[in-house]
DRENROGU-773815 format. One record per residue (C-alpha): residue number from 1; residue in one letter; x, y, z. Coordinates in steps of 0.25 Angstrom, whole numbers, always signed. Last residue first. Example, Ala and Ser with C-alpha at 12.3 -4.5 7.8 and 13.67 -1.06 7.14 Angstrom:
<nodes>
<node pos="2" code="s" c1="+55" c2="-4" c3="+29"/>
<node pos="1" code="a" c1="+49" c2="-18" c3="+31"/>
</nodes>
This chain:
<nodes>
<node pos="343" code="x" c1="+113" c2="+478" c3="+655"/>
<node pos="342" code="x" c1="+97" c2="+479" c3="+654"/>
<node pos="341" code="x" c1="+100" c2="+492" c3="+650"/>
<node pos="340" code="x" c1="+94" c2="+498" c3="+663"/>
<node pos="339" code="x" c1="+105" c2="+491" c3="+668"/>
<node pos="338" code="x" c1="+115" c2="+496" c3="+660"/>
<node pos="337" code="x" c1="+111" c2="+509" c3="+662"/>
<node pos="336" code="x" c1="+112" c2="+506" c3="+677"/>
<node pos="335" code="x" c1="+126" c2="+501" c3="+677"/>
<node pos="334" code="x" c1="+131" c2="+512" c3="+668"/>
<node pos="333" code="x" c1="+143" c2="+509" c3="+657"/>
<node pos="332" code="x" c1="+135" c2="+503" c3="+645"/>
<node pos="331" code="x" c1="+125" c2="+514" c3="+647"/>
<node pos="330" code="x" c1="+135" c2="+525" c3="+643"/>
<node pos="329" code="x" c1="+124" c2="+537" c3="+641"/>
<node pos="328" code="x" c1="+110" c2="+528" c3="+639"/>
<node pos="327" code="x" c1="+105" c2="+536" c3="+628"/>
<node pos="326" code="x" c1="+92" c2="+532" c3="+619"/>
<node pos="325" code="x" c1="+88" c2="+526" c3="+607"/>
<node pos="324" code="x" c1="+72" c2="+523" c3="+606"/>
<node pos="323" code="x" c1="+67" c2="+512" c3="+597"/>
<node pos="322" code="x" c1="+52" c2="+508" c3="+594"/>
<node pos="321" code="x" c1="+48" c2="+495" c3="+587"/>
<node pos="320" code="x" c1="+36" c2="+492" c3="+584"/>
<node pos="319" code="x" c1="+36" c2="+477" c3="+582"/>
<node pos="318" code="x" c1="+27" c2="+465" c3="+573"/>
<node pos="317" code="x" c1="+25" c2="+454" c3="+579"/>
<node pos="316" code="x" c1="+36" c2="+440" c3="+582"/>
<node pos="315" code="x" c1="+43" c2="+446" c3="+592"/>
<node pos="314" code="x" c1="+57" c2="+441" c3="+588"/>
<node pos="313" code="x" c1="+55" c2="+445" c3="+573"/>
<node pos="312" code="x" c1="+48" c2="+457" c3="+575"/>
<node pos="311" code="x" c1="+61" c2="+460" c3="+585"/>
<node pos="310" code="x" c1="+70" c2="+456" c3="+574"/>
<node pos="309" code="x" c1="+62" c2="+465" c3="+564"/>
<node pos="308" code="x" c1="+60" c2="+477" c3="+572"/>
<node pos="307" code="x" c1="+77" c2="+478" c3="+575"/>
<node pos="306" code="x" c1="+80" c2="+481" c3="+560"/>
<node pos="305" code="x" c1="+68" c2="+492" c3="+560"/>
<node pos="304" code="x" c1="+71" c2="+496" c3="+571"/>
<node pos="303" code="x" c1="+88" c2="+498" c3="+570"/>
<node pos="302" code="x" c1="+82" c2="+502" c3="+555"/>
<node pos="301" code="x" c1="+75" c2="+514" c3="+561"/>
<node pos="300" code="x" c1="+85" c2="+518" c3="+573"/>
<node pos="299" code="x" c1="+96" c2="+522" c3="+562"/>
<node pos="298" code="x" c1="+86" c2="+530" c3="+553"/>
<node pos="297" code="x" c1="+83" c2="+538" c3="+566"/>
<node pos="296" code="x" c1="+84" c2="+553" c3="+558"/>
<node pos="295" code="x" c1="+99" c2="+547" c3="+556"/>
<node pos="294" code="x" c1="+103" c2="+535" c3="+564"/>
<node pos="293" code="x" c1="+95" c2="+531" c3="+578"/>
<node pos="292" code="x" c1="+106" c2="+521" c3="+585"/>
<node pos="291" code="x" c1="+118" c2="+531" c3="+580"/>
<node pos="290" code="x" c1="+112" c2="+544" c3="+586"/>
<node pos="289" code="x" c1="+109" c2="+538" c3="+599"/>
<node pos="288" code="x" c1="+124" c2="+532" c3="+597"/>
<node pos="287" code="x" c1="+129" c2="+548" c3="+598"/>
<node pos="286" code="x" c1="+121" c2="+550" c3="+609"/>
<node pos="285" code="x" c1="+127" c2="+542" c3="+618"/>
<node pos="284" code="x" c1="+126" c2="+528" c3="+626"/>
<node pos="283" code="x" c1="+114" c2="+521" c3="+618"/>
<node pos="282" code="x" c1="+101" c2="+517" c3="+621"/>
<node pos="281" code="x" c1="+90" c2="+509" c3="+611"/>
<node pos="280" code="x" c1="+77" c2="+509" c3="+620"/>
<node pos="279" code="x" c1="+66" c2="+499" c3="+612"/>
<node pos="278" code="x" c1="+52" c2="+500" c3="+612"/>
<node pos="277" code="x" c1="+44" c2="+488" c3="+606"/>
<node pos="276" code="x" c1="+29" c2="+490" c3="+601"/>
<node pos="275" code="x" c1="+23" c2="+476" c3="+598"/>
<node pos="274" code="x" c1="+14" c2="+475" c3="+587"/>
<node pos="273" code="x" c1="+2" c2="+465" c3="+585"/>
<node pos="272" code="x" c1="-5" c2="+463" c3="+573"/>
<node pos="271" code="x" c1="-14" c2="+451" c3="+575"/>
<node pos="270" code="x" c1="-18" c2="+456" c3="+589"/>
<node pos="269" code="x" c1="-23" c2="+471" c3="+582"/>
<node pos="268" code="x" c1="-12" c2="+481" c3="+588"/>
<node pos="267" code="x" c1="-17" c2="+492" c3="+598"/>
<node pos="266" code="x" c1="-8" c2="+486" c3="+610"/>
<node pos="265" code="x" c1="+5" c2="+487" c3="+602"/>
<node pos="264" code="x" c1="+11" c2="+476" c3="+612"/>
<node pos="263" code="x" c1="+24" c2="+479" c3="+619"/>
<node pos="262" code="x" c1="+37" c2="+478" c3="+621"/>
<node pos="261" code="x" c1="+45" c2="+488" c3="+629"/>
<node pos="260" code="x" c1="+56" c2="+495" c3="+632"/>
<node pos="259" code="x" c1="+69" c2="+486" c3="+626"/>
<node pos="258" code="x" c1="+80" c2="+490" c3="+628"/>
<node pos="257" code="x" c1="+92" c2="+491" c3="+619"/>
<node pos="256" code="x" c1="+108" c2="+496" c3="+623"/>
<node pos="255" code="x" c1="+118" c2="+501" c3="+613"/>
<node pos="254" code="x" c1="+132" c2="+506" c3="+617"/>
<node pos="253" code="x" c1="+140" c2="+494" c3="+613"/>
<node pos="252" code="x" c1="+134" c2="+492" c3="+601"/>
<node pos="251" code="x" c1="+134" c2="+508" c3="+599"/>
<node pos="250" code="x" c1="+151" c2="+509" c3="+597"/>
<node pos="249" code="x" c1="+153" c2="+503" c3="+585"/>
<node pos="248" code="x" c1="+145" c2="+511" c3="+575"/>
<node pos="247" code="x" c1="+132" c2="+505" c3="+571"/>
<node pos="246" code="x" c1="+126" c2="+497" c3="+558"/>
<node pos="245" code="x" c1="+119" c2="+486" c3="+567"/>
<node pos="244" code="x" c1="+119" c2="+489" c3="+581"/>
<node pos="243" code="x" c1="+104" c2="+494" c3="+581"/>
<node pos="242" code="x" c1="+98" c2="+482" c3="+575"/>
<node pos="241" code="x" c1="+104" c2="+472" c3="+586"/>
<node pos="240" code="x" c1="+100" c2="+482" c3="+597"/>
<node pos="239" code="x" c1="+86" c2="+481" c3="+592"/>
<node pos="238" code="x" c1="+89" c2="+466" c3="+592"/>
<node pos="237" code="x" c1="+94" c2="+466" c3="+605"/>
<node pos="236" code="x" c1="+81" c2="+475" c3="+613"/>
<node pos="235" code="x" c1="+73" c2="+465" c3="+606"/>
<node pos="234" code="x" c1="+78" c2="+453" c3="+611"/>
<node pos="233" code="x" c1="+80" c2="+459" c3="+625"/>
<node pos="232" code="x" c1="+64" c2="+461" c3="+623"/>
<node pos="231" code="x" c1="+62" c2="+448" c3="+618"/>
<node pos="230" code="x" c1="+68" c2="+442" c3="+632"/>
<node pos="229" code="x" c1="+80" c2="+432" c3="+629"/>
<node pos="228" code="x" c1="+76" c2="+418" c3="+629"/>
<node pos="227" code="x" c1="+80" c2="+415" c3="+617"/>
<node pos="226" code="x" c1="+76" c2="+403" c3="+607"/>
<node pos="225" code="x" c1="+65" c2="+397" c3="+611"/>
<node pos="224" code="x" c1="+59" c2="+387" c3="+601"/>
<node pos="223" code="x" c1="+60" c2="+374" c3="+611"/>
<node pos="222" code="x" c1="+59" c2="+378" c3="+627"/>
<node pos="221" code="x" c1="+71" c2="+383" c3="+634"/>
<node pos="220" code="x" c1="+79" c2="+374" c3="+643"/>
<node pos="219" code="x" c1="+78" c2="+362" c3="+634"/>
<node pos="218" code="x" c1="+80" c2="+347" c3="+642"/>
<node pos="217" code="x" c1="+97" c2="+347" c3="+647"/>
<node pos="216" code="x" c1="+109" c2="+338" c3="+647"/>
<node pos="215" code="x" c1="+121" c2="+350" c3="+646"/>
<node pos="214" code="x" c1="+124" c2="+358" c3="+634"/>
<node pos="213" code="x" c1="+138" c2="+357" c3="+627"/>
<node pos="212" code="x" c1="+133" c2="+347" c3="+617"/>
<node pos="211" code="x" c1="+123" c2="+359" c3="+614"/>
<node pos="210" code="x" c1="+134" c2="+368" c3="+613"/>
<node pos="209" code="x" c1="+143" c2="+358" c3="+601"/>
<node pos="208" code="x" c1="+129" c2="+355" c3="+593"/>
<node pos="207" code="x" c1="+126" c2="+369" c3="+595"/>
<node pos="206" code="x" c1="+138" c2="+374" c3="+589"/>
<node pos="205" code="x" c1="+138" c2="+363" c3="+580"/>
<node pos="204" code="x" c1="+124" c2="+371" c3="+574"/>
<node pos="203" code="x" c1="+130" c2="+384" c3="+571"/>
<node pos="202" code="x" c1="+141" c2="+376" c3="+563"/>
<node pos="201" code="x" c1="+141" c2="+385" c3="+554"/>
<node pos="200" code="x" c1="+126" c2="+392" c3="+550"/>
<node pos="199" code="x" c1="+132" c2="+403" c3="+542"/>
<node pos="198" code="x" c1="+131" c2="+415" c3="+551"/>
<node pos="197" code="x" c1="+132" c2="+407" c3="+564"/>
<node pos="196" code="x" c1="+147" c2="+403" c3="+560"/>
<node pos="195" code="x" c1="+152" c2="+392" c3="+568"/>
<node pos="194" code="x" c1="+166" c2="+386" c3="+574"/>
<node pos="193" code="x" c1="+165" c2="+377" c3="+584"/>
<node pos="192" code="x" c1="+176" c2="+377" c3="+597"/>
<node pos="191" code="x" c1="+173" c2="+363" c3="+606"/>
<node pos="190" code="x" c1="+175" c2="+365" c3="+622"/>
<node pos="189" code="x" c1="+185" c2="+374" c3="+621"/>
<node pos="188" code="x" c1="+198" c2="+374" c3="+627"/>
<node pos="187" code="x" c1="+206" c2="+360" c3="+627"/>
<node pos="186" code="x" c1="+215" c2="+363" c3="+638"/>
<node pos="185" code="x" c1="+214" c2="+378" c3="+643"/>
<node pos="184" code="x" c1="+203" c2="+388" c3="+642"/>
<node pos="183" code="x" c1="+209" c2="+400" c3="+635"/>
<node pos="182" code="x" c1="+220" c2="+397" c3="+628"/>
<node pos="181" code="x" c1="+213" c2="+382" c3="+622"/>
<node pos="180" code="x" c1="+200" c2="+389" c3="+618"/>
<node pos="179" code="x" c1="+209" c2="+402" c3="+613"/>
<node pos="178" code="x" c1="+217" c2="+392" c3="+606"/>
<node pos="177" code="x" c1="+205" c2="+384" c3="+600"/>
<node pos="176" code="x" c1="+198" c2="+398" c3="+595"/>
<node pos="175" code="x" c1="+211" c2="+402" c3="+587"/>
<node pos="174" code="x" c1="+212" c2="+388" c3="+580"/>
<node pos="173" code="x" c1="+199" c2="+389" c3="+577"/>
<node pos="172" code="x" c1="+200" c2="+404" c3="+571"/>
<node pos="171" code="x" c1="+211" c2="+398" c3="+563"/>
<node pos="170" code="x" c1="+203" c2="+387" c3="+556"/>
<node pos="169" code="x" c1="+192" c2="+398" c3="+553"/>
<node pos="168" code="x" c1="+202" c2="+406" c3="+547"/>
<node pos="167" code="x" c1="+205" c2="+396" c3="+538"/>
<node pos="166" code="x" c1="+192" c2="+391" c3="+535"/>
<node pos="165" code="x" c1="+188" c2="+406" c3="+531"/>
<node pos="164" code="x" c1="+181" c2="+415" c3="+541"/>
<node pos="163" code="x" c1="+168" c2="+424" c3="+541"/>
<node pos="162" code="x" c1="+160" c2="+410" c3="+542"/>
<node pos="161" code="x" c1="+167" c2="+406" c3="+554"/>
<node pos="160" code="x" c1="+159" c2="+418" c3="+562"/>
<node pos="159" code="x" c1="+159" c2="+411" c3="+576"/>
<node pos="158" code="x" c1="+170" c2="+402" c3="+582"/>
<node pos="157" code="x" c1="+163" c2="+395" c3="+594"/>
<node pos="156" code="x" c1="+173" c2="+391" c3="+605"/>
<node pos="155" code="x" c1="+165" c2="+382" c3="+615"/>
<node pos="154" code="x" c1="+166" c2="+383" c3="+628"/>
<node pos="153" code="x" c1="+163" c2="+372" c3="+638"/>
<node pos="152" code="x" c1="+157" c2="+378" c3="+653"/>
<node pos="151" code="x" c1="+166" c2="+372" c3="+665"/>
<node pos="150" code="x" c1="+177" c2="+379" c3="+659"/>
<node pos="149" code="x" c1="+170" c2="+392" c3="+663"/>
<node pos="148" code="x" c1="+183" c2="+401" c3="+666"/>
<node pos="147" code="x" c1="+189" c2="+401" c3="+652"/>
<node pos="146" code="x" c1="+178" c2="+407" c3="+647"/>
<node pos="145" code="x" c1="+184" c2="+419" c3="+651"/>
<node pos="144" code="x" c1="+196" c2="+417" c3="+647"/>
<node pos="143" code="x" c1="+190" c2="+414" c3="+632"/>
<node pos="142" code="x" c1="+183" c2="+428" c3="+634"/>
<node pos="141" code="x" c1="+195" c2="+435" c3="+635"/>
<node pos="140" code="x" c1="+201" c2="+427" c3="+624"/>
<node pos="139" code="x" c1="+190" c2="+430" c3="+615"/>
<node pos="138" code="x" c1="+191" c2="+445" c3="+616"/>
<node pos="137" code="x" c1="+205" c2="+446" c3="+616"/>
<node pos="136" code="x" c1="+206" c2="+440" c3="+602"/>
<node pos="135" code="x" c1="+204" c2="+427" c3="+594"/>
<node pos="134" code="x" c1="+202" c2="+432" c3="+579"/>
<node pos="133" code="x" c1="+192" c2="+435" c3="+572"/>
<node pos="132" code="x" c1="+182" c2="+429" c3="+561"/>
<node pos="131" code="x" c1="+181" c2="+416" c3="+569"/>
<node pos="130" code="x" c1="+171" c2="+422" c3="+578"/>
<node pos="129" code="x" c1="+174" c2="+416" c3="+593"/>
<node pos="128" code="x" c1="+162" c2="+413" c3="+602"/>
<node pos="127" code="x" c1="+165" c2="+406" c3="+613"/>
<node pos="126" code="x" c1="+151" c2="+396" c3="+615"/>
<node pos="125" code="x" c1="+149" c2="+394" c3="+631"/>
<node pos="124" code="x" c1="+142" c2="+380" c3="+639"/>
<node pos="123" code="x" c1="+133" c2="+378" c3="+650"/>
<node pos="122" code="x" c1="+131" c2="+391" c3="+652"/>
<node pos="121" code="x" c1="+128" c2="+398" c3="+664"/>
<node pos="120" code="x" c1="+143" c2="+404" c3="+669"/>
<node pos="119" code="x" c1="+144" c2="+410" c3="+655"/>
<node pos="118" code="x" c1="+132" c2="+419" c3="+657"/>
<node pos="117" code="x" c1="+136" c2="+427" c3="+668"/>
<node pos="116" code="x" c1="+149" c2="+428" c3="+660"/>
<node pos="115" code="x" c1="+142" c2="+435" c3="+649"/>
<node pos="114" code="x" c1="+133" c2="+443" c3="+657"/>
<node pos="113" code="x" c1="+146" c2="+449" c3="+664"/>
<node pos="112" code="x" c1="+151" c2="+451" c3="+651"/>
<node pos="111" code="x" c1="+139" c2="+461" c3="+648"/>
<node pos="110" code="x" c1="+140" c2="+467" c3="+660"/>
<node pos="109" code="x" c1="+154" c2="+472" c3="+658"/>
<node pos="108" code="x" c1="+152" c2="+477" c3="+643"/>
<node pos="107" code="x" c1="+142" c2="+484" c3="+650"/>
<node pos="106" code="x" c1="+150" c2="+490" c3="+661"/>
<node pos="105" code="x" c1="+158" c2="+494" c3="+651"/>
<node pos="104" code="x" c1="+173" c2="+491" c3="+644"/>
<node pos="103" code="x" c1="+170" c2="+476" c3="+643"/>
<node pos="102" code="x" c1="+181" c2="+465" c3="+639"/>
<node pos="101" code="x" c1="+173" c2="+456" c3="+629"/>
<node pos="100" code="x" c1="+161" c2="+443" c3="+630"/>
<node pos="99" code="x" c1="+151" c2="+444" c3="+621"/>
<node pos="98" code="x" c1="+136" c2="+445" c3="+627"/>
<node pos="97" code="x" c1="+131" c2="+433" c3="+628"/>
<node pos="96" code="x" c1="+125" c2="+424" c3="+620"/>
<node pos="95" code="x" c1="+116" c2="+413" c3="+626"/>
<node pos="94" code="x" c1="+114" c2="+401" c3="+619"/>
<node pos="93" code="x" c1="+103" c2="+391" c3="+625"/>
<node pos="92" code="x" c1="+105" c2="+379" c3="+619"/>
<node pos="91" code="x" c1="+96" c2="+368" c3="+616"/>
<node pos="90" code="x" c1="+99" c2="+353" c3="+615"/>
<node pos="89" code="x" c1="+98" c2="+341" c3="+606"/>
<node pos="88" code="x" c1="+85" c2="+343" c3="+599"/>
<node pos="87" code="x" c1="+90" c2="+359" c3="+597"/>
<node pos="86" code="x" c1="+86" c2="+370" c3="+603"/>
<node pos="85" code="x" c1="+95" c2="+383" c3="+603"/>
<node pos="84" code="x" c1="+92" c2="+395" c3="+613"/>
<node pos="83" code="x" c1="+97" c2="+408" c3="+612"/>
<node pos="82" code="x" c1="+99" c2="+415" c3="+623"/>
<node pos="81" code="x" c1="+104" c2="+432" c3="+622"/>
<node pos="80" code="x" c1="+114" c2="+435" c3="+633"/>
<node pos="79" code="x" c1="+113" c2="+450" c3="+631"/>
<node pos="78" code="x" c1="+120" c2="+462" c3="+626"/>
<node pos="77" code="x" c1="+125" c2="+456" c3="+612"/>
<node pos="76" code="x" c1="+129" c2="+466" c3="+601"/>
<node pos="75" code="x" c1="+143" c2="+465" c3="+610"/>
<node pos="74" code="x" c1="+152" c2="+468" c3="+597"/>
<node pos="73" code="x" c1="+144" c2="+474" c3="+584"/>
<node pos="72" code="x" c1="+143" c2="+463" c3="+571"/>
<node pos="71" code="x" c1="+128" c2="+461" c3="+578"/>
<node pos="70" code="x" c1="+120" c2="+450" c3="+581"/>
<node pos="69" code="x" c1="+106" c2="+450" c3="+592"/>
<node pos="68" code="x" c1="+104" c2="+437" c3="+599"/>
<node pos="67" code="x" c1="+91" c2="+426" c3="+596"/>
<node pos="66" code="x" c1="+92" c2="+427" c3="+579"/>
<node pos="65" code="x" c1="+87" c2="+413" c3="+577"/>
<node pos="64" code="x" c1="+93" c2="+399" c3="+574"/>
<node pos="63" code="x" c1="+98" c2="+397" c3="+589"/>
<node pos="62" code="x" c1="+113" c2="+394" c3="+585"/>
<node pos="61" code="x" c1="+112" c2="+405" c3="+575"/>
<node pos="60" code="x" c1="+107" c2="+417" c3="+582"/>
<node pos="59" code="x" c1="+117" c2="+413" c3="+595"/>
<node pos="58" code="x" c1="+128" c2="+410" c3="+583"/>
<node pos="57" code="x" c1="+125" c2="+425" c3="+579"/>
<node pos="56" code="x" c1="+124" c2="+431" c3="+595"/>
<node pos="55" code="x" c1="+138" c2="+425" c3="+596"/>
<node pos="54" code="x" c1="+145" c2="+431" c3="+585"/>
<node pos="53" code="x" c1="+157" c2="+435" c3="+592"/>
<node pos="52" code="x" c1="+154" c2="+447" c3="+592"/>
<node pos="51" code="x" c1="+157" c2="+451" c3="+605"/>
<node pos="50" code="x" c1="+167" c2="+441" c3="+613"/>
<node pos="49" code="x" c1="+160" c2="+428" c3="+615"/>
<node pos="48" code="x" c1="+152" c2="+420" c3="+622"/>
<node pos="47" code="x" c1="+140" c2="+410" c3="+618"/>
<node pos="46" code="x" c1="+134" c2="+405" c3="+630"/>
<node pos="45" code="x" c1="+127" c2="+392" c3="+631"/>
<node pos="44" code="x" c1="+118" c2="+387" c3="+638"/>
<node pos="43" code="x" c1="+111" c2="+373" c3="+638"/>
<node pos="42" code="x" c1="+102" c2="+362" c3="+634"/>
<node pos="41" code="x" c1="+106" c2="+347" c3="+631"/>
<node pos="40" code="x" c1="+96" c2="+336" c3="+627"/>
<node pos="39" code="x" c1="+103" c2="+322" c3="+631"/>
<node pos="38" code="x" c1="+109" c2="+313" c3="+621"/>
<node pos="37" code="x" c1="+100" c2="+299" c3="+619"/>
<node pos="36" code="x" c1="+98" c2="+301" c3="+603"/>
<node pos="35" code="x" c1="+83" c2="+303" c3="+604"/>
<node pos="34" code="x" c1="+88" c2="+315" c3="+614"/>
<node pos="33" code="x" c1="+87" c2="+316" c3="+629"/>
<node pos="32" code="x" c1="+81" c2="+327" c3="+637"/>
<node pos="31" code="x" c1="+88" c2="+333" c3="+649"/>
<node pos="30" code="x" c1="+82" c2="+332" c3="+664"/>
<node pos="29" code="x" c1="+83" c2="+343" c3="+676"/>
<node pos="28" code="x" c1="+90" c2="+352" c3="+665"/>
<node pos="27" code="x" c1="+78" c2="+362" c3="+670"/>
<node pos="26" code="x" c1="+84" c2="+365" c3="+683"/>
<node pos="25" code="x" c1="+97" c2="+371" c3="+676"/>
<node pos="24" code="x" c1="+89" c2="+382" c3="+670"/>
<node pos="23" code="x" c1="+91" c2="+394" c3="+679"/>
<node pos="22" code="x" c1="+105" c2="+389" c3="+681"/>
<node pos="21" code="x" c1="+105" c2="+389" c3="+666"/>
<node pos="20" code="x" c1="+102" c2="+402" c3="+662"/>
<node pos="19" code="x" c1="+87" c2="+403" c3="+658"/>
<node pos="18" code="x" c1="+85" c2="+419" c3="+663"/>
<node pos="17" code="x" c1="+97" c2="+424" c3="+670"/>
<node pos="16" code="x" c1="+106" c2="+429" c3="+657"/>
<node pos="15" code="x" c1="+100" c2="+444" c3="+658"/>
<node pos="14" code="x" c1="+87" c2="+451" c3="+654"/>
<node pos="13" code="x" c1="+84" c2="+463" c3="+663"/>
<node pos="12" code="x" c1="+84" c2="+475" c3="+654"/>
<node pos="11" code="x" c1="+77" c2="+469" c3="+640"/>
<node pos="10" code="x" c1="+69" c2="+459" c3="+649"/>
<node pos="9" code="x" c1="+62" c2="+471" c3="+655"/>
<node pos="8" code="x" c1="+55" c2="+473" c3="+640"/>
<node pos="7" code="x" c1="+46" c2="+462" c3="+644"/>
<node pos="6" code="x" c1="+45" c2="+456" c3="+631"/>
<node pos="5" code="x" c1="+33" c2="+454" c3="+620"/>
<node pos="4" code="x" c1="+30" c2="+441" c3="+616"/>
<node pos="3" code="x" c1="+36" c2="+434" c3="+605"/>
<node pos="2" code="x" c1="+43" c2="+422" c3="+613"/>
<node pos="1" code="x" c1="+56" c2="+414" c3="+607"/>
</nodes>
């Protein structure tokens, strides 16, 4: 992951377009071979799912570092986030979409349209299907959906095992094969692994089983990255990260970050650098203002001092981190709100 400083446009214009795998079909002109003779394999996946489904954690866990923002609130996840895997037989490239559901706004809209974009450029799909809850409308809808890219193999993850017994886990299996076999016909999925990214379960047969998926390929990112995303989207999510945690129910869907500006303190001593980092929080009403900033600004406080750590962490120096909400009247419903969004 690099520590430079971002362009803060990456914030607005960042999309799935850089590093899919049209763009990165040329360089599989040749694939490395193991010691043991079975060719290097590199690929994307997506992970689908309907919200919180615990895709972002199994993202985290999978590449080994915190990559994509987590949240208990539905649709915490705005962008495709990639998180890259190496291993000595294979790198994956995970890309974590937003989750799949029946939208009620233009943004909810655009943001399954962003899923299914990125469903016709993987070369293999992860359903993820916490075994905490049961099958419901949701899943099926995106089962069906699924159902239409038969020339991709889907594999039925069952997330969150460690919040259920053997015996419910048992039923949950049961549940996931019948949807597999409702929804897709013969056999239906390509191989159904249960796995808790909380307590480390069978995180690693999840590779084992993606990677086998991967075609014949050499790396296509370098050794040690481990996103691709732009640091300022990775900062705009974990400041959006820190501010959805302890609210009401209806701000997740309401709260957009962007990022300003990134910059160097210019009157810092090189071996102690700071970089000032400007960040818009907008809502759609007053009322949510008042939620995001707390009483006498308490709220905004610990959404800073919460988010200035991740970021420190990210950048690598110390930040000064500056936070501004404001009012975007029913931005998830206006096109050019949305795009000013970066939506």
């Amino acid at each position: 992951m690099s520590r430079g400083p971002a362009s803060p446009s990456g914030s607005n214009a960042r999309r799935a377009e850089g590093g899919t795998p049209s763009v990165l079909q040329s360089r599989r002109e040749a694939a490395d071979t193991q010691d043991d003779g079975a060719p290097y394999r590199a690929g994307f996946v997506s992970l689908v799912g309907r919200p919180n489904a615990g895709k972002s954690t199994l993202t985290n866990a999978l590449v080994g570092q915190k990559v994509a923002i987590t949240s208990s609130r539905p649709q915490t996840t705005r962008h495709t986030i990639r998180g890259i895997v190496h291993r000595a037989d294979g790198q994956l490239i995970l890309v974590d979409t937003p989750g799949l559901h029946r939208p009620r706004t233009l943004l909810g809209q655009r943001l399954n349209d962003l899923v299914t974009e990125t469903l016709g450029e993987v070369d293999a799909i992860g359903f993820c299907l916490p075994a905490d809850e049961k099958i419901g409308p949701g899943d099926r809808f995106i089962a069906e959906k699924l159902a239409g890219l038969r020339r991709r193999p889907v594999y039925a993850l069952v997330t969150k095992t460690d919040r259920v017994g053997r015996d419910a886990l048992a039923s949950a299996l049961v549940a996931v094969e019948s949807l597999g076999r409702d929804a897709l016909g013969g056999e239906g999925w390509a191989g159904i692994v249960p796995v808790s990214a909380v307590d480390g379960f069978q995180v690693s047969t999840v590779a084992d089983v993606l990677i086998g998926a991967m075609p014949p390929s050499p790396p296509l990112y370098p050794d040690g990255e481990l996103t691709d995303e732009p640091e300022a989207v990775m900062v705009a999510e974990l400041v959006r990260e820190a501010a959805l945690e302890g609210v009401r129910d209806e701000l997740p869907h309401s709260l957009a970050v962007v990022v300003e500006e990134i910059l160097p303190r210019e009157d810092r001593p090189e071996d102690r650098p700071l970089l000032d980092v400007r960040v818009n929080l907008f809502v759609e009403r007053s009322s949510q203002k008042a939620i995001v900033i707390g009483r006498g600004g308490s709220r905004l406080r610990e959404v800073g001092t919460a988010a200035r750590k991740g970021i420190e962490a990210l950048l690598g120096t110390p930040v000064y981190l500056d936070l501004h909400v404001k009012i975007a009247k029913d931005w998830q419903r206006d096109p050019k709100q949305l795009a000013r969004l970066g939506f």
